[in-house]
PLY file of the C-alpha trace (Angstrom):
ply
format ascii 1.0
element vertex 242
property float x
property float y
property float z
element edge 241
property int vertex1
property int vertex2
end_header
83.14 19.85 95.00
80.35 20.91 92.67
77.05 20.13 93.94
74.64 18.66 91.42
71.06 17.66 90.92
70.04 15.63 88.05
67.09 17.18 86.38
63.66 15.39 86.44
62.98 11.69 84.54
62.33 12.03 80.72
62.00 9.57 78.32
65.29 8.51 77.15
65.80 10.34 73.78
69.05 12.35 73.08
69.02 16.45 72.04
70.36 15.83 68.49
70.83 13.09 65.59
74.05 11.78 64.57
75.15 12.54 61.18
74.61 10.34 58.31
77.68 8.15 57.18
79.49 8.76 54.68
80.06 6.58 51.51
83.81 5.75 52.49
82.86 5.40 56.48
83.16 2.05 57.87
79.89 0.37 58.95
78.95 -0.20 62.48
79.03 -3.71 62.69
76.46 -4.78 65.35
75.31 -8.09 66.97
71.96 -8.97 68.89
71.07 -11.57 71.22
67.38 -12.42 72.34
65.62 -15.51 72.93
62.31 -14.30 71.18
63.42 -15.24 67.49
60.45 -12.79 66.12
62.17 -9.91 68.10
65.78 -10.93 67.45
65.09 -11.13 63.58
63.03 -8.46 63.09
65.33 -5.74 64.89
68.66 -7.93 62.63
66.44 -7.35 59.49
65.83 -3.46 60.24
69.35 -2.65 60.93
70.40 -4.91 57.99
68.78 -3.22 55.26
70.13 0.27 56.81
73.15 1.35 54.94
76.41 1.89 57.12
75.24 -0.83 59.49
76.04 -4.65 58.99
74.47 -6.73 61.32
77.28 -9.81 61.77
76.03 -11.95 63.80
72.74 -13.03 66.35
72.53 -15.10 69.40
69.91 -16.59 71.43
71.04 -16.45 75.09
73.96 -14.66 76.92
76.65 -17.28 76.74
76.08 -17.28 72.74
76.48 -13.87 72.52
79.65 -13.65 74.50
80.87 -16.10 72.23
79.99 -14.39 69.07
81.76 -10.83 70.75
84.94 -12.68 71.04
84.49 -14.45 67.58
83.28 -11.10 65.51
84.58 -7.99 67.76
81.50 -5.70 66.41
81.28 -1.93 67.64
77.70 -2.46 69.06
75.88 -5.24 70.76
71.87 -5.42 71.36
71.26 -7.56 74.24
67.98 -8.28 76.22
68.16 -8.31 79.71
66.40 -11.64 80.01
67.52 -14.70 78.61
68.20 -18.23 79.38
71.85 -19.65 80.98
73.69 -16.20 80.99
71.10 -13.32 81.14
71.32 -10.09 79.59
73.45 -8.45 82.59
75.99 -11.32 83.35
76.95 -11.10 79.10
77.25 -7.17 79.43
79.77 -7.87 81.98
81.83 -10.18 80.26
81.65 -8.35 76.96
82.69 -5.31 78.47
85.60 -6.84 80.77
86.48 -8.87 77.33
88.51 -5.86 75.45
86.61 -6.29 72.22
85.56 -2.67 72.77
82.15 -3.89 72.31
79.32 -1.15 73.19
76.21 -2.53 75.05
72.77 -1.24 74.52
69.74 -3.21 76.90
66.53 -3.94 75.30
64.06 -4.09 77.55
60.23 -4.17 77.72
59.87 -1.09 80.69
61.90 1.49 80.62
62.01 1.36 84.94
63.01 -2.12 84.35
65.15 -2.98 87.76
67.33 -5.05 86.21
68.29 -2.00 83.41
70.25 -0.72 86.03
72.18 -3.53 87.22
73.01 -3.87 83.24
74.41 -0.61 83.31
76.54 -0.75 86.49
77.54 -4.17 84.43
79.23 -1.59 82.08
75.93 -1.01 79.49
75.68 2.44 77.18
72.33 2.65 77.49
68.80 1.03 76.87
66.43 0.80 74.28
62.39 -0.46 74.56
61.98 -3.60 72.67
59.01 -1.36 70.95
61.48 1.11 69.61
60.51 2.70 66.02
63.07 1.91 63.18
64.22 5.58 62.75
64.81 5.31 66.53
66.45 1.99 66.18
68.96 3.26 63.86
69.97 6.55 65.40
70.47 4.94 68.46
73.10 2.20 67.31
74.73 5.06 65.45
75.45 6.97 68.84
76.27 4.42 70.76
78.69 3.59 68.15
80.10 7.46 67.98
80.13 7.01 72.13
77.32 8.38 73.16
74.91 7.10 75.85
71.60 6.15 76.05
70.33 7.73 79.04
67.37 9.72 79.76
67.70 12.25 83.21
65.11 9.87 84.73
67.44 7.11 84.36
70.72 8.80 85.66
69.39 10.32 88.49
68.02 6.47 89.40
71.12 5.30 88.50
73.00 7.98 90.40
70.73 7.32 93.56
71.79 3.74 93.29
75.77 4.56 93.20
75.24 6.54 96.15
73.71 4.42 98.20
76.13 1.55 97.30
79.17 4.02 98.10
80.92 3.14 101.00
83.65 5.51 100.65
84.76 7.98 97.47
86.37 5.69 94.98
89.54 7.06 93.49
89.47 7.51 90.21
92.57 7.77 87.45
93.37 10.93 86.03
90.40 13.42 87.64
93.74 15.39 88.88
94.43 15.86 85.43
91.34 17.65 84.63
91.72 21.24 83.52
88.65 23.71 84.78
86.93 23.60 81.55
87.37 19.13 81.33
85.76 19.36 84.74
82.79 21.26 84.07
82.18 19.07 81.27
82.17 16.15 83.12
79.78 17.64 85.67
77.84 18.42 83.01
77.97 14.64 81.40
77.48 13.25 84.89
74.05 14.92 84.72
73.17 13.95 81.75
73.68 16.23 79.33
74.43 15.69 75.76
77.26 17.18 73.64
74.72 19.90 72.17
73.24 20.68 75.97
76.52 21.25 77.01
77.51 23.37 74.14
74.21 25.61 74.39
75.09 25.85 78.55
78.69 26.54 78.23
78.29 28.54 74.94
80.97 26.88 72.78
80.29 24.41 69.88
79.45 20.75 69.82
83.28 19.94 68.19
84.81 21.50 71.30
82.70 20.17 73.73
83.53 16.33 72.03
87.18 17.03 72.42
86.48 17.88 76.37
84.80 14.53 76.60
87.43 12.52 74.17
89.56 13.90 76.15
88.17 13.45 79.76
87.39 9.69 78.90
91.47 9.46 77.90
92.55 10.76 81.36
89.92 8.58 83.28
90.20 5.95 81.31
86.86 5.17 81.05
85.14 3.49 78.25
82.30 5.79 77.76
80.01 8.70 79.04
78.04 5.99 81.33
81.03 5.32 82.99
82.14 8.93 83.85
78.16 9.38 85.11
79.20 6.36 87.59
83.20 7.59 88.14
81.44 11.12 88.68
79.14 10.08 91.50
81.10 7.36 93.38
84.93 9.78 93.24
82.88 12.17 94.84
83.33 14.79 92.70
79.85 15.87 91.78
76.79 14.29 94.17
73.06 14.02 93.85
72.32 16.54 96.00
0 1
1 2
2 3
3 4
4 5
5 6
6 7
7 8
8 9
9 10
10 11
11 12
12 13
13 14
14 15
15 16
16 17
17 18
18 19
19 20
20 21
21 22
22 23
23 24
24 25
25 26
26 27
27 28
28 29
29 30
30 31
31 32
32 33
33 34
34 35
35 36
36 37
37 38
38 39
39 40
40 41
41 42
42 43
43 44
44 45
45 46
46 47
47 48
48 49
49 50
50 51
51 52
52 53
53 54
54 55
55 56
56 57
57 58
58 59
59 60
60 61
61 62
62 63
63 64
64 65
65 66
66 67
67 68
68 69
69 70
70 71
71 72
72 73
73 74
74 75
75 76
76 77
77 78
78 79
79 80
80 81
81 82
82 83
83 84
84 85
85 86
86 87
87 88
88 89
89 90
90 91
91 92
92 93
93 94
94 95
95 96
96 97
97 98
98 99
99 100
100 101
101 102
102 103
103 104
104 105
105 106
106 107
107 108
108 109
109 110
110 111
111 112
112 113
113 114
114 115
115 116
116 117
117 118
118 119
119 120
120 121
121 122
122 123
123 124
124 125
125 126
126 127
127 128
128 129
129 130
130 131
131 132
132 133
133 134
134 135
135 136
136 137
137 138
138 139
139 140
140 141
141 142
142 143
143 144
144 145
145 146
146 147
147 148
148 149
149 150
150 151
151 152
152 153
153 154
154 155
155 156
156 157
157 158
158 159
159 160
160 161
161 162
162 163
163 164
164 165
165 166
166 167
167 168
168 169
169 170
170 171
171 172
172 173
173 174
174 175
175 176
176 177
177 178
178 179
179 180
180 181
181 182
182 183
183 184
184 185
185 186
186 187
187 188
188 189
189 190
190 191
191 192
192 193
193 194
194 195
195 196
196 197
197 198
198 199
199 200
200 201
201 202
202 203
203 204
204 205
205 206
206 207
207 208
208 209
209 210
210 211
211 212
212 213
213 214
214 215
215 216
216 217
217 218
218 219
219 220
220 221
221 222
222 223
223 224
224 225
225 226
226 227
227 228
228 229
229 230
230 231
231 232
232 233
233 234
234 235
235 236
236 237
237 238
238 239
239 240
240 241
């Protein structure tokens, strides 16, 4: 068992930008659901004028939204953790259990927000701050798209404190038997934190190959996304906090 602590909190900003899409890429079709229409529509109006993103749909509350993921299917979904008859963390659950494939990203007004952590163990990519820049905006719905998280160190090693101290027992999970060496010291790696570049620049092999590790480790886990093998890390036992 590899023995890990995650580094000290950070603000939650990832070590590289992904690349601009190309002119024949798809676009990331995205959704957002607030109940503060000047929030909602301003963040919809950013994101709609940013080519290789088309916004497809906005909801006002949680039980709209889940509606609208069933309805539209869209890669990415900007929820806020507080709204009216299903809040923020009740719709990330049933998006996420729905099989739309849907990726969740919180906005939130505090990054230490309690409740961004219950959103996450509800099956959440990541958060953003409902004062996020435009540039930031953008890059972030992009990664989250490509399957990337939106996790600071602070943030895992809270949310890896939490998992432990829920854990009764080590929670089998699918496929770690399957890991080879290398697929297992990337998903230490990922379970504290790291992104593809970190690991590449640790491990000293590129970004490409450390993406196929993690493509690969999320096939065998069958988990939907680096989150989730932070959480499968942590409560299989096979890395701990330390």
């Amino acid at each position: 068992m590899n023995a890990v602590t995650p580094p000290e909190p950070s603000a939650p900003a990832p070590a590289s930008s992904p690349a601009p899409p190309s002119a024949d890429a798809a676009p990331v079709r995205v959704v957002l659901a607030d109940d503060q229409p000047v929030i909602l529509h301003g963040l919809a109006a950013i994101l709609a004028a940013t080519p290789g993103i088309e916004v497809v749909g906005t909801a006002a509350d949680g039980a709209e939204l889940v509606r609208l993921v069933e309805r539209m299917s869209p890669d990415v979904a900007l929820v806020d953790v507080r709204m009216p008859r299903v809040d923020g963390i009740e719709a990330t659950r049933r998006v996420t259990a729905s099989g739309a494939g849907t990726r969740v990203v919180i906005l939130t007004t505090f990054d230490l927000d309690e409740y961004v952590y219950d959103a996450l163990r509800a099956g959440a990519s990541g958060f953003l701050l409902k004062d996020v820049t435009a540039e930031r905006l953008v890059e972030a719905v992009r990664l989250v798209a490509e399957g990337s998280m939106l996790l600071g160190p602070g943030v895992t090693r809270r949310l890896v404190k939490d998992v432990a101290a829920r854990r009764a027992a080590p929670r089998v999970v699918p496929g770690l038997d399957e890991l080879t060496p290398r697929e297992r010291e990337v998903f230490a790696a990922v379970a504290r934190g790291l992104s593809n570049a970190e690991i590449a620049a640790e491990q000293w092999v590129s970004e490409p190959t450390v993406k196929s590790h993690v493509s690969e480790i999320l096939r065998k886990t069958g988990c939907r996304d680096r989150v989730q093998l932070v959480v499968a890390a942590y409560e299989s036992g096979t890395v701990t906090s330390g």
